[in-house]
N, C-alpha and C positions, 0 to 999 in steps of 0.2 A: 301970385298966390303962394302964402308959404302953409306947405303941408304940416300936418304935426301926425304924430307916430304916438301912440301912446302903450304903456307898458304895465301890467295891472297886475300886482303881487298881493294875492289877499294875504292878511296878517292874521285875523282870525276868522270865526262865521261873522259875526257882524260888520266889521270894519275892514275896510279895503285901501291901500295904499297905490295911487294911481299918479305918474309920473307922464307930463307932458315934454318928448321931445322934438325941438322943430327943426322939421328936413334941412333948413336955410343954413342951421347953426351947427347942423354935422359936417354938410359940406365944406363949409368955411374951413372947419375941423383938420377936413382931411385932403384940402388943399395944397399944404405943401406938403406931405407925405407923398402925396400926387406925382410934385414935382421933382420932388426927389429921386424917387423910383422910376421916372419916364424914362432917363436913361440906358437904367441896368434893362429894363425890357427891353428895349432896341437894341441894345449887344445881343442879351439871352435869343432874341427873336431872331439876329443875326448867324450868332452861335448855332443856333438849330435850322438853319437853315428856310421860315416862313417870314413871309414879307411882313415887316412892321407896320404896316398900312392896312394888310388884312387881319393882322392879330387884334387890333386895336378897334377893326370893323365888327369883331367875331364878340368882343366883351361886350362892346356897344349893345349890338343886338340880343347879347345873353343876360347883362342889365335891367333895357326895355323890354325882355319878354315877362321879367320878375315885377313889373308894376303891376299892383292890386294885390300880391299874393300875400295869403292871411295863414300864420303858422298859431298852432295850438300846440300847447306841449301839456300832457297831462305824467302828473306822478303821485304815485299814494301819498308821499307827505306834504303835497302842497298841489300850487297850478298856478302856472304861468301864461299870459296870452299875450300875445304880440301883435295887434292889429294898426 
């Protein structure tokens, strides 16, 4: 199942500018960013002294706690929704 995220910038009262993106194609995205950086966390993690194993348990779960969450950003000169 691939989710889609959509992002909604009105332009004026009537017309609306609404941009579909899909969860599948961010991921991909930011796969090797991913791999990149898995290193320097395990030194950093090392460095300070927490187990890389539970750091990496701590994100997880802080992640999965963020499914469903719906942000609303309002501002006088416009309104952005992120659902």
């Amino acid at each position: 199942m691939i989710r889609c995220y959509s992002v909604v910038v009105p332009t004026t009262p009537k017309r609306r500018f609404c941009l579909w993106i899909p969860l599948l194609l961010v991921w991909v995205l930011l796969l090797p960013l991913v791999l990149l950086l898995a290193p320097l966390v395990f030194v950093a993690c090392l460095a300070v002294g927490v187990d890389p194993l539970r750091g990496v348990a701590a994100y997880w779960q802080l992640f999965n706690a963020l499914r469903g969450l719906q942000l609303e950003v309002d501002d006088p000169g416009g309104q952005i929704r992120i659902t």
